[in-house]
Backbone bond lengths (Angstrom), bond angles and torsions (degrees), N, CA, C in turn:
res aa  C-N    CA-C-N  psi(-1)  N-CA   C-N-CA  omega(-1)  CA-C   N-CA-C  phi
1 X - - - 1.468 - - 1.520 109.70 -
2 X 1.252 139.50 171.24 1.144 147.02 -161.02 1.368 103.76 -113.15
3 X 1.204 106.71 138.43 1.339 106.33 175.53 1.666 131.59 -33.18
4 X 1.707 105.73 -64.77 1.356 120.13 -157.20 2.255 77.03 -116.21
5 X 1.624 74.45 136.71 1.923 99.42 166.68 1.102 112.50 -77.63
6 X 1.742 120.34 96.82 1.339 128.28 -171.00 1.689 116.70 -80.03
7 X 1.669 112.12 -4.44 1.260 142.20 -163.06 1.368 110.20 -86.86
8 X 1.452 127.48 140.02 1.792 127.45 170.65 1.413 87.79 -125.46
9 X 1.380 121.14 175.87 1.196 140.44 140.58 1.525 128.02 -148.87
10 X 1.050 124.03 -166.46 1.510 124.35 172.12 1.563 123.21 162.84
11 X 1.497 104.24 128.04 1.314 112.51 -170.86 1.941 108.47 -111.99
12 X 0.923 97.07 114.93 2.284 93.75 175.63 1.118 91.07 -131.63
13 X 1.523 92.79 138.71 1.824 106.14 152.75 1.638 81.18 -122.24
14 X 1.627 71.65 142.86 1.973 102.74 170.42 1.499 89.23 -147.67
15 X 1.852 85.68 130.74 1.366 112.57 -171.13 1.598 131.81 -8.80
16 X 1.312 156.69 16.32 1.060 144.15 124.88 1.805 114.44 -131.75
17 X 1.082 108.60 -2.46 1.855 130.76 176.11 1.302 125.15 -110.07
18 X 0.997 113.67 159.47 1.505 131.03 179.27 0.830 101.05 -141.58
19 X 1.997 106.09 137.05 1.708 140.65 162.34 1.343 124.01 -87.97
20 X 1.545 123.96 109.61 1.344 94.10 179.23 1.679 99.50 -132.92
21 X 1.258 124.94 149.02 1.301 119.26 -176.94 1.423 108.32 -158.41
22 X 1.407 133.56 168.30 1.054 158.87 -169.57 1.636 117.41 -151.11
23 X 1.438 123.51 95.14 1.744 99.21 159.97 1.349 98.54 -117.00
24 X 1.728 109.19 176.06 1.377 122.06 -165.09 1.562 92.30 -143.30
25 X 1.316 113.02 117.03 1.396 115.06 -164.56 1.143 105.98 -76.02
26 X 1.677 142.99 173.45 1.465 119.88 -162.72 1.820 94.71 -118.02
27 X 1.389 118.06 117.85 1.188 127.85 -177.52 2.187 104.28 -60.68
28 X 1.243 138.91 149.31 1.440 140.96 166.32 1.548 93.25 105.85
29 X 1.712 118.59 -2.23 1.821 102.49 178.84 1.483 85.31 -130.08
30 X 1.416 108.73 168.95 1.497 119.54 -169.31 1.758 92.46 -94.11
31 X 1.580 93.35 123.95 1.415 111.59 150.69 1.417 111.61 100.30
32 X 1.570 113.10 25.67 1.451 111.07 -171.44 1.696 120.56 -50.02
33 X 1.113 91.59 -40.26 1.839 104.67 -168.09 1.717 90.77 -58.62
34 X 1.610 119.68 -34.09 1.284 103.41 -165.59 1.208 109.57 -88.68
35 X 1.583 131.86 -18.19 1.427 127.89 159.78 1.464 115.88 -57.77
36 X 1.085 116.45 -38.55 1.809 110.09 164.88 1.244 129.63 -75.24
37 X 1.311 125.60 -10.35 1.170 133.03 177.11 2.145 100.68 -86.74
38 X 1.399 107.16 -30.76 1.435 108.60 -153.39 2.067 92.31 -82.64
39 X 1.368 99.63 -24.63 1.431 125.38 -175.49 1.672 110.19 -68.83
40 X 1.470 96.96 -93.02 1.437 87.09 160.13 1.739 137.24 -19.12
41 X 0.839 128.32 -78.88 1.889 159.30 122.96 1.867 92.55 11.26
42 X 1.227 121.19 -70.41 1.584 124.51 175.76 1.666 99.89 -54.74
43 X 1.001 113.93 -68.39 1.457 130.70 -162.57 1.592 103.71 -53.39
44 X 1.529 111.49 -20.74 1.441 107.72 178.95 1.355 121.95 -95.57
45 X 1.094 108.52 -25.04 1.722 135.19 -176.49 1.715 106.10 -79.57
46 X 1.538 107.92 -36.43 1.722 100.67 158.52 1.392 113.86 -84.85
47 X 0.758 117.38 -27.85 1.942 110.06 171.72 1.154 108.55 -78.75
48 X 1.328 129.29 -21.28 1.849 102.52 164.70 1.685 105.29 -85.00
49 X 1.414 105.54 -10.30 1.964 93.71 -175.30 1.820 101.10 -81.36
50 X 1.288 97.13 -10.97 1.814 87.14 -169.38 1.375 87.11 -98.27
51 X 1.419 129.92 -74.86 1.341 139.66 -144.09 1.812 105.06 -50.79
52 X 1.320 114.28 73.84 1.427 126.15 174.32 1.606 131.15 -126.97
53 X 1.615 114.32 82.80 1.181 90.04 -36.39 1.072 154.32 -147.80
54 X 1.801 113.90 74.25 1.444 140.40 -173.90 1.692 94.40 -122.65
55 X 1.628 118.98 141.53 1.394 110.72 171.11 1.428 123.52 -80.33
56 X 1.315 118.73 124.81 1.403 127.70 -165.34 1.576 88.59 -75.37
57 X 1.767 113.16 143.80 1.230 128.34 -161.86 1.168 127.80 28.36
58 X 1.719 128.60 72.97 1.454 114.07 -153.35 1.621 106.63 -63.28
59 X 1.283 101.35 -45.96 1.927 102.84 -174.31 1.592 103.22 -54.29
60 X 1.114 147.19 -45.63 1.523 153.31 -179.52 1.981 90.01 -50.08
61 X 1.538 114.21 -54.44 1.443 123.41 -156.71 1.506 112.33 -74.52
62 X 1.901 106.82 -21.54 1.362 112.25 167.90 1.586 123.96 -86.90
63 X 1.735 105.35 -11.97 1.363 86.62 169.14 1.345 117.72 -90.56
64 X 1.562 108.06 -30.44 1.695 106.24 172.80 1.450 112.74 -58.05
65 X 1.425 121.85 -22.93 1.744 111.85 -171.51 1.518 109.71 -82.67
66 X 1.383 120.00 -23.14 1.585 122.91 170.95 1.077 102.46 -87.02
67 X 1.361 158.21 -35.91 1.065 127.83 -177.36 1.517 122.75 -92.40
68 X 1.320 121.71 -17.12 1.435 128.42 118.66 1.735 113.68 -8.53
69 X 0.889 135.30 -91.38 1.316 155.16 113.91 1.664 90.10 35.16
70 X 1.063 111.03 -97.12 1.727 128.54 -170.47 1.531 98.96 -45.09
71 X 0.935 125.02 -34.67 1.615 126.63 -169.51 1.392 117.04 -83.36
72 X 2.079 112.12 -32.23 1.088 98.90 -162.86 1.668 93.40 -102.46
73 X 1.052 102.96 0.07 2.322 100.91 158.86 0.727 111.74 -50.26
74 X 2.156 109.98 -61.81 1.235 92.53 -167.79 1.775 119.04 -72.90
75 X 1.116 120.52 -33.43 1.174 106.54 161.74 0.751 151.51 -20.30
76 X 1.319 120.87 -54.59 1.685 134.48 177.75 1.681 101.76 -72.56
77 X 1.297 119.33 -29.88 1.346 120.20 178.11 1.119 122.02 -78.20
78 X 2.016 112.61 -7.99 2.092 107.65 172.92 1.552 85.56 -106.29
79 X 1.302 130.06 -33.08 2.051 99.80 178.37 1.317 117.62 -58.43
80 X 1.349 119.26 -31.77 1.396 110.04 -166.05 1.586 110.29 -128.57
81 X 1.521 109.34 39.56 1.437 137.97 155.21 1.356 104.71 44.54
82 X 1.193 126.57 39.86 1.636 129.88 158.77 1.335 109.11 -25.33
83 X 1.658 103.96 150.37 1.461 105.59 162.62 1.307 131.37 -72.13
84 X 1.724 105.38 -29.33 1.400 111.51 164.64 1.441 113.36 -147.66
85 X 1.588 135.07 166.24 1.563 117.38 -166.65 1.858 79.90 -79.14
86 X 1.742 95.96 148.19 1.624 78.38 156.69 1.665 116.73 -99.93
87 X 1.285 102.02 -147.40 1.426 106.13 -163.05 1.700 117.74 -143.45
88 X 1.089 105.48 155.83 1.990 105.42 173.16 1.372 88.59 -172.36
89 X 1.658 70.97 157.94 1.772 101.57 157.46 1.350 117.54 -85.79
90 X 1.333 115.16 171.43 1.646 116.08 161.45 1.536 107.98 -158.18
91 X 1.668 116.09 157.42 1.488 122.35 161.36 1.263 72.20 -144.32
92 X 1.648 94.01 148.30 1.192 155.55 -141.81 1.662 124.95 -155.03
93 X 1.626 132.76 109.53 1.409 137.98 -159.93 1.216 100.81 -155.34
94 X 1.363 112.96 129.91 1.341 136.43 -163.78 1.682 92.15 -129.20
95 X 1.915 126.12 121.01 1.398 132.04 173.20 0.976 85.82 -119.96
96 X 1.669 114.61 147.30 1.397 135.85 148.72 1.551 120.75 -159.08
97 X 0.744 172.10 138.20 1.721 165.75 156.90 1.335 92.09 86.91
98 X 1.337 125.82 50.87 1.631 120.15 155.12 1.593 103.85 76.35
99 X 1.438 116.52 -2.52 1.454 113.65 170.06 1.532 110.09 -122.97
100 X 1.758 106.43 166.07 1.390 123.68 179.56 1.649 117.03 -116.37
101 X 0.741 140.74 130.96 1.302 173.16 123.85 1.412 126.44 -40.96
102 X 1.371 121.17 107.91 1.540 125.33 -157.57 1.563 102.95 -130.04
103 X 1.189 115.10 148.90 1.455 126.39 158.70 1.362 119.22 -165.76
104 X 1.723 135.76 -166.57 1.249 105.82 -152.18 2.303 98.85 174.49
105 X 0.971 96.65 146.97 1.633 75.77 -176.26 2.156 81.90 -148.73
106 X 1.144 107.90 93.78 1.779 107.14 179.81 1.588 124.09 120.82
107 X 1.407 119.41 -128.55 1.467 116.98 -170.96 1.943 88.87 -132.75
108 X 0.719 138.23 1.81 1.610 116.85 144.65 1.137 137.95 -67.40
109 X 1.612 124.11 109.61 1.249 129.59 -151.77 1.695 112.04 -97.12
110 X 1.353 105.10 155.30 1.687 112.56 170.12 1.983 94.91 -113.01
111 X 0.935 94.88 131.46 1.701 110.55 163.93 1.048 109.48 -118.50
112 X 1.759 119.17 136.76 1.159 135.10 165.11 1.513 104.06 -100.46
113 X 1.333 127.44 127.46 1.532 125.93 -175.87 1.701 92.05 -120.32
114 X 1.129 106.52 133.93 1.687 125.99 162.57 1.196 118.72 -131.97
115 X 1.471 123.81 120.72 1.496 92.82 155.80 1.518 125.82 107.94
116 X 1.554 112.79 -28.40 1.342 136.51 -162.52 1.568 92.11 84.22
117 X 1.249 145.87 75.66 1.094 124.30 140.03 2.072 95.88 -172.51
118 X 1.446 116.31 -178.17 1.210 120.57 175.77 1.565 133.53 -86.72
119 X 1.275 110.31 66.10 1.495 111.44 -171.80 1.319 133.92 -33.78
120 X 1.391 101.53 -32.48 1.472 125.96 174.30 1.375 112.29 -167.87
121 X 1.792 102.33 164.83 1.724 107.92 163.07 1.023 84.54 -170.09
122 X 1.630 100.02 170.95 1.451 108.59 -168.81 1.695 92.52 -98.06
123 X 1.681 107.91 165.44 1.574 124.46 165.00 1.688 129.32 -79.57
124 X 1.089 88.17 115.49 1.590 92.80 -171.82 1.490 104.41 -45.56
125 X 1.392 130.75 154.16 1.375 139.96 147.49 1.609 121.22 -64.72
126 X 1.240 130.01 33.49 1.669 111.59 -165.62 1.726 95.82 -152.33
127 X 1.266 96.05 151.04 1.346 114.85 -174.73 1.058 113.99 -34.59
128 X 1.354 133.37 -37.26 1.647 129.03 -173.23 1.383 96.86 -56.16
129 X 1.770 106.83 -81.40 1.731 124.75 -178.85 1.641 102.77 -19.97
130 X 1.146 123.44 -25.78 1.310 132.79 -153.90 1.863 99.99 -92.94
131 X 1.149 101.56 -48.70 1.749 121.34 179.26 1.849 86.75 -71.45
132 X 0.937 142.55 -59.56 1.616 148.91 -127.29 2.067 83.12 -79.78
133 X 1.412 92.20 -54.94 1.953 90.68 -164.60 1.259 107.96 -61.90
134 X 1.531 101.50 -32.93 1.834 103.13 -175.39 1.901 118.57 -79.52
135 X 1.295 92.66 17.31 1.277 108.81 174.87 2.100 114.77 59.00
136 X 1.514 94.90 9.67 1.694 111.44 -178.68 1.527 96.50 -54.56
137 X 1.720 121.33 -68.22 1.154 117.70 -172.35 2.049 116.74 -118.71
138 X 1.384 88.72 161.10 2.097 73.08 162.96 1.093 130.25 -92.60
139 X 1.226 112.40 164.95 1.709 129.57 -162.06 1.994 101.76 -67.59
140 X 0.985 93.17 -15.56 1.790 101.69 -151.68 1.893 82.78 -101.26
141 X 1.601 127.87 -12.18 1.382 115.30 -176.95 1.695 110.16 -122.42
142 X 1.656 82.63 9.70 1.911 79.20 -168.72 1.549 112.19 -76.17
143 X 1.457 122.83 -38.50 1.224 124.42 136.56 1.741 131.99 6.90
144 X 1.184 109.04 -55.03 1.743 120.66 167.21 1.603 117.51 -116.81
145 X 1.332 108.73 34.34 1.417 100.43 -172.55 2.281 84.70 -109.18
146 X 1.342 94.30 128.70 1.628 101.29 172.99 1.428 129.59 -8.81
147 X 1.409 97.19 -53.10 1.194 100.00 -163.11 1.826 99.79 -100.59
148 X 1.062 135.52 39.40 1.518 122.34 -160.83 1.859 107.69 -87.57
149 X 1.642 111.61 -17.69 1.138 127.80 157.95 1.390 127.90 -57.33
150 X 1.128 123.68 -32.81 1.334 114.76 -168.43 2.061 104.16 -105.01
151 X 1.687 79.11 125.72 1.479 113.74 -177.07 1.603 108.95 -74.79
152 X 1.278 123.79 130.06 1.717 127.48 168.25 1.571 97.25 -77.93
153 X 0.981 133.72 -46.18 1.224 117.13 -169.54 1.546 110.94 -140.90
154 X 1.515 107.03 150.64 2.002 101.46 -168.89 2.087 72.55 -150.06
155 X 1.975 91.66 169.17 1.357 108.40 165.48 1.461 105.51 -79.80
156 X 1.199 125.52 128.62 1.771 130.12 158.10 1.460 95.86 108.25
157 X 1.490 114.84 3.49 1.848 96.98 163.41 1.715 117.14 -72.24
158 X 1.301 103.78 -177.90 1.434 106.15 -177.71 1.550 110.77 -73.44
159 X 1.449 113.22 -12.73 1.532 119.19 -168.88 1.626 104.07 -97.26
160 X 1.609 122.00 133.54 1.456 99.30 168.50 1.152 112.00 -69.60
161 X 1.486 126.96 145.24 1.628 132.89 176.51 1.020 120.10 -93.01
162 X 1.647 127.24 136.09 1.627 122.09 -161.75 1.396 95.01 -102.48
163 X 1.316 115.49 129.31 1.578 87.92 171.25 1.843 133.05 -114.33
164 X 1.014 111.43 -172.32 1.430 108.17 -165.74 2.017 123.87 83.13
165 X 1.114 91.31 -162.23 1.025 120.72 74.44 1.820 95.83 -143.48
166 X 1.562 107.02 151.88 1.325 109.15 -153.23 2.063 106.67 -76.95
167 X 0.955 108.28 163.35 1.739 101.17 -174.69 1.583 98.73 -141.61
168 X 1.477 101.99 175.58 1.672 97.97 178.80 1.672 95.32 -162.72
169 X 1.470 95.36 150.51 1.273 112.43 -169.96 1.818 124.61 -117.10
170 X 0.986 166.62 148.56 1.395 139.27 106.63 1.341 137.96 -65.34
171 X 1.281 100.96 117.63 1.741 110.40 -168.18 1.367 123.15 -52.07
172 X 1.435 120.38 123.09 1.516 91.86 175.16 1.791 104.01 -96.59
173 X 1.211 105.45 -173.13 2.103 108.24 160.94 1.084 124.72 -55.10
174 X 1.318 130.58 124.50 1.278 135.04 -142.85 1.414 134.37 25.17
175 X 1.188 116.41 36.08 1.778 122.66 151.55 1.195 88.67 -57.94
176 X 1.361 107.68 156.65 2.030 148.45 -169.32 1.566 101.68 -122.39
177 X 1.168 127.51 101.40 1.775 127.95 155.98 0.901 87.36 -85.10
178 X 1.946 117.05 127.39 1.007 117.02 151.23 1.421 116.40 -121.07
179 X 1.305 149.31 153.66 1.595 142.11 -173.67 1.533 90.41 -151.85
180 X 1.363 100.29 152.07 1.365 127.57 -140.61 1.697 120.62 -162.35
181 X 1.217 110.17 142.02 1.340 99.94 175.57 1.352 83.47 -99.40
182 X 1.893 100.87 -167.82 1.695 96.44 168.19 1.425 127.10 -112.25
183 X 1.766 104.83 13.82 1.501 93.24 151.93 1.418 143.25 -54.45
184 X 1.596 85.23 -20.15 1.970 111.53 171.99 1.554 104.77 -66.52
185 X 1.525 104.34 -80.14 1.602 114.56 -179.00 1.059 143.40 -30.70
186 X 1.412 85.26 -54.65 2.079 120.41 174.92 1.926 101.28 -24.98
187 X 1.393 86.87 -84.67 1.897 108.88 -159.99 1.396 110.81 -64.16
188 X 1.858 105.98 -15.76 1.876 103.84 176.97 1.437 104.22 -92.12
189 X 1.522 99.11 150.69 1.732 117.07 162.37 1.509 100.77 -83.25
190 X 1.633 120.37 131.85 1.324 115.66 156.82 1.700 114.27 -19.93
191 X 0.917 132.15 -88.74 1.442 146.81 -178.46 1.821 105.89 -26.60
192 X 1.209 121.20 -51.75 1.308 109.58 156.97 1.276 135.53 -73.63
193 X 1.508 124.19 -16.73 1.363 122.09 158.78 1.659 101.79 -61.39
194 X 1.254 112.51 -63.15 1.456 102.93 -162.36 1.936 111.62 -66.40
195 X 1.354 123.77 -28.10 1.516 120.57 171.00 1.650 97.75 -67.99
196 X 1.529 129.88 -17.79 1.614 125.02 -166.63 1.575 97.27 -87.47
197 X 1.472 133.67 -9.38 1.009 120.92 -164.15 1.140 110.44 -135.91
198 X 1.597 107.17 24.27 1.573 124.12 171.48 1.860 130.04 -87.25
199 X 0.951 122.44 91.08 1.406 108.13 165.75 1.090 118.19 104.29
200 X 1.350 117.13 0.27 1.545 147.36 173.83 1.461 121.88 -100.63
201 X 1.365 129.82 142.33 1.143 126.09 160.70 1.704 126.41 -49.21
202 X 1.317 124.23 122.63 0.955 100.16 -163.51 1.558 150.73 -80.18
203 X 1.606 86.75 -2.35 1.647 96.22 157.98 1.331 117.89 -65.40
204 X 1.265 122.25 -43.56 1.074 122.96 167.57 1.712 150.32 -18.85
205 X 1.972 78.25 -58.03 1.527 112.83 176.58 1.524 101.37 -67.56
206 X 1.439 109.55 -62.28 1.357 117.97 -166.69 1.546 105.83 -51.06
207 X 1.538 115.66 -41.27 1.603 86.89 -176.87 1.600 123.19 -103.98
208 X 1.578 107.38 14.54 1.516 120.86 151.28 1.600 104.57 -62.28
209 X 1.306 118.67 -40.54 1.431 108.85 -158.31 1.467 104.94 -66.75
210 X 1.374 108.89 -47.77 1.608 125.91 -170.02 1.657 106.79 -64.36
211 X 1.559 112.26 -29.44 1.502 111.45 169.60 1.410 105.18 -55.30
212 X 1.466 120.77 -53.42 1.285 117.26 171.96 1.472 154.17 -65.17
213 X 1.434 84.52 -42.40 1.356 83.84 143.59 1.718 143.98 -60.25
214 X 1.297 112.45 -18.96 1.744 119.33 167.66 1.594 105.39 -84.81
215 X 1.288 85.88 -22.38 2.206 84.54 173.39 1.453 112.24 -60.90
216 X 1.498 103.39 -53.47 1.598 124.79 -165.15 1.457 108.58 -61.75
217 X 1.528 104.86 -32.25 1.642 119.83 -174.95 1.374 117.69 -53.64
218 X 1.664 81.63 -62.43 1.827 97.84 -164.65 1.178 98.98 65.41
219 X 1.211 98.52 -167.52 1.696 124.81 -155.75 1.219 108.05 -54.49
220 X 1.549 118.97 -3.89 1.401 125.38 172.78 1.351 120.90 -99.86
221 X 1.531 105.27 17.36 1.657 114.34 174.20 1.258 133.40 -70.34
222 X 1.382 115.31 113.20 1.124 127.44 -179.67 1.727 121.14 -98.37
223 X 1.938 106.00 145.06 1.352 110.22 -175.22 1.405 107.19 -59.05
224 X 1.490 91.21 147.23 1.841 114.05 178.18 1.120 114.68 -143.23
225 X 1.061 90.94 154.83 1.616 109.86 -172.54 1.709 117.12 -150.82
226 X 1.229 122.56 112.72 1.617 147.99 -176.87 1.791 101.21 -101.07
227 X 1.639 97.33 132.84 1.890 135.09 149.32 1.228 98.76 -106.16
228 X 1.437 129.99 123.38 1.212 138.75 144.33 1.111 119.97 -136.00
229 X 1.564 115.03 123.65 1.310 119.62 175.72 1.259 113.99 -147.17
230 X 1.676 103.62 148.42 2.261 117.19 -158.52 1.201 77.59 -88.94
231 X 1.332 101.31 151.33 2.059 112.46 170.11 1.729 83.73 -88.00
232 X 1.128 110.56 160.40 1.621 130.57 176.22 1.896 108.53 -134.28
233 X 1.300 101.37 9.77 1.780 94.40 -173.36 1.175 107.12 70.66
234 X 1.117 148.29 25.88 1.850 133.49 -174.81 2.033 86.16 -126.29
235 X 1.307 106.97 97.64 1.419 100.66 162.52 1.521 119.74 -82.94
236 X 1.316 121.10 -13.40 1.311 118.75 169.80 1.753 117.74 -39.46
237 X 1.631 94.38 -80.20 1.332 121.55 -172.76 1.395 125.62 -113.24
238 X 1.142 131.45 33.18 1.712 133.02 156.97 1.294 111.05 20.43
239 X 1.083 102.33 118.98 1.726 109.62 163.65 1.362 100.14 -51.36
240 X 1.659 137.42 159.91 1.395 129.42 133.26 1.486 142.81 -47.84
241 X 0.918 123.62 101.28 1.640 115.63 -177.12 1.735 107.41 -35.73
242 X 1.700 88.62 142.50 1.745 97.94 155.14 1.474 121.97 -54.23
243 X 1.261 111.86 138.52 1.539 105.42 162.22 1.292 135.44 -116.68
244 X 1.020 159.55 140.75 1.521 151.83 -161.19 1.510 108.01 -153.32
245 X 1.249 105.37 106.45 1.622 115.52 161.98 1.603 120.91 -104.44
């Protein structure tokens, strides 16, 4: 594991919505932990200004709240004259009326689980994901291919980042949101996330998975951090997601 927790997260419900997010600050630039912290922190401060109180167009509300997000990094990085802006990833999920709301700026993933299997997730931003669609390499080797680290787009790079592209769901009873950095993702095979999150309680699962995943790592283990939460049918009031850092 890495020394310093380069990871934020954050879960709010305000009165008819739910916040859920994950960033993973980007370790090789100065100050990752503080680009996820500045991210997160943005991302929460527009969901209590919208969520009034359900957010009108959530997918419209997730791209303005990350790039929001992207602006106020760099910000904080010209008042107080950083050496460089830093940087993170983020996913990003907006619930309300029995549906979810996704968006995303890098390689931290949202999974939708139904069913025993992967209904959805979002697409990484980075050269591998990039090799994987174009059918160059497989999904099951991108994992060890050189370059599987390097991100096309993060909050606080020099490039503005587009994000998503954003998707939307209706929940059924017991669908699984799960969001993730990719110290989680990285070291699992699809097939063991979805047998890891079978038949078990799901705190449970979630932090069997993450045991395993630092197994699978080895010395190449990286901090993680998991949102998971079972839909229960109650769009009012959402249980809180599990959390696991």
């Amino acid at each position: 594991m890495r020394e310093r927790d380069q990871d934020r997260c954050v879960h709010h419900v305000a009165h008819e919505a739910m916040l859920l997010a994950v960033a993973d600050g980007m370790g090789g630039y100065f100050g990752g932990e503080l680009a996820a912290e500045i991210a997160v922190g943005s991302l929460l401060h527009s969901f209590l200004e919208a969520a009034k109180p359900k957010v009108a167009d959530p997918g419209a509300f997730l791209d303005r709240a990350i790039s929001h997000a992207h602006v106020a990094i760099g910000a904080y990085a010209r008042v107080r004259a950083l050496p460089e802006v830093p940087r993170t990833v983020l996913v990003a999920c907006v619930v309300q009326d029995g549906h979810a709301w996704w968006s995303h700026v890098g390689d931290s993933r949202l999974y939708l689980l139904r069913d025993g299997r992967i209904a959805a997730r979002t697409r990484d931003h980075t050269i591998v994901q990039d090799l994987v669609d174009a059918g160059r390499i497989a999904e099951e080797t991108a994992a060890r291919h050189p370059q599987s680290k390097r991100v096309l787009q993060s909050l606080g790079g020099p490039v503005t980042p587009v994000p998503g592209p954003g998707a939307n769901a209706r929940l059924q009873r017991d669908d699984i949101l799960l969001l993730c950095s990719d110290g989680f993702w990285g070291p699992l095979k699809p097939d063991q996330l979805l047998q890891g999150m079978s038949g078990r309680p799901l705190a449970q699962s979630i932090t069997e998975l993450c045991e395993l995943a630092v197994r699978r790592a080895g010395a190449h283990a990286d901090n993680l951090t998991v949102l998971a939460l079972q839909w229960r049918e109650d769009p009012v009031a959402p249980a809180l997601p599990d959390t696991i850092r």
